[in-house]
Steps between C-alpha positions, in 0.01 A plus 500: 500500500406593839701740775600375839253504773741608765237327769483220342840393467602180805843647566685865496868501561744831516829505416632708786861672414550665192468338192656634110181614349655467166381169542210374301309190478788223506742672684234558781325134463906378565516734762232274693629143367887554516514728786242402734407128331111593471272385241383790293253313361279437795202780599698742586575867448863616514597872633824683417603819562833684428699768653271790430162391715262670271490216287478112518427188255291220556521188275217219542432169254177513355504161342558544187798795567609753704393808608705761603401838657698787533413824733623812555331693746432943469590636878569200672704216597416204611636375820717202425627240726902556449644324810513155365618342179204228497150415332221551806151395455246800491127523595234633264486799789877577515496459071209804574725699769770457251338624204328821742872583597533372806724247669350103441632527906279697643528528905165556604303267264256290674633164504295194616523306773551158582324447859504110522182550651296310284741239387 
């Protein structure tokens, strides 16, 4: 058995909203193919998180099963996207930003640039 590699993983999608933590492996894996007509079984990490934002899920298929996570953070919350009812595609450096507290939007993030210039 190995643990996810959180940097190794192709694709990390949030759940934005609130979503019933009660919820465990099938109820969140139909969450993604019911609701939002994903395939859980690709490489890709799943993250949930509830109404209290000190804790969140995250399921991912490891091949051979599922793995599913389950944190609850001491002092903290984590800054949740709640505007939108929708699955959004995350970068390794917003999963990071996420997981340090902070919003996965962050305003004055250096962003690149497309010039044209040497197309």
């Amino acid at each position: 058995m190995k643990l996810i590699d959180f940097t190794q993983v192709e694709n990390i999608f949030i759940v934005c909203g609130k979503t019933d933590m009660r919820r465990q492996i099938d109820g969140l894996a139909a969450t993604i193919t019911e609701e939002y007509d994903m395939d859980v079984y690709n490489d890709a990490l799943f993250l949930f998180c509830g109404g209290n934002k000190d804790r969140f899920k995250a399921l991912y298929w490891e091949g051979d099963g599922f793995i599913l996570l389950y944190k609850r953070l001491e002092n903290s919350v984590i800054q949740w996207p709640r505007t939108k009812e929708e699955v959004r595609t995350i970068t390794q450096q917003e999963l990071r930003w996420l997981f340090e507290g902070l919003k996965i939007d962050q305003p004055k993030a250096i962003k690149k640039v497309k010039t044209g210039y040497f197309n």
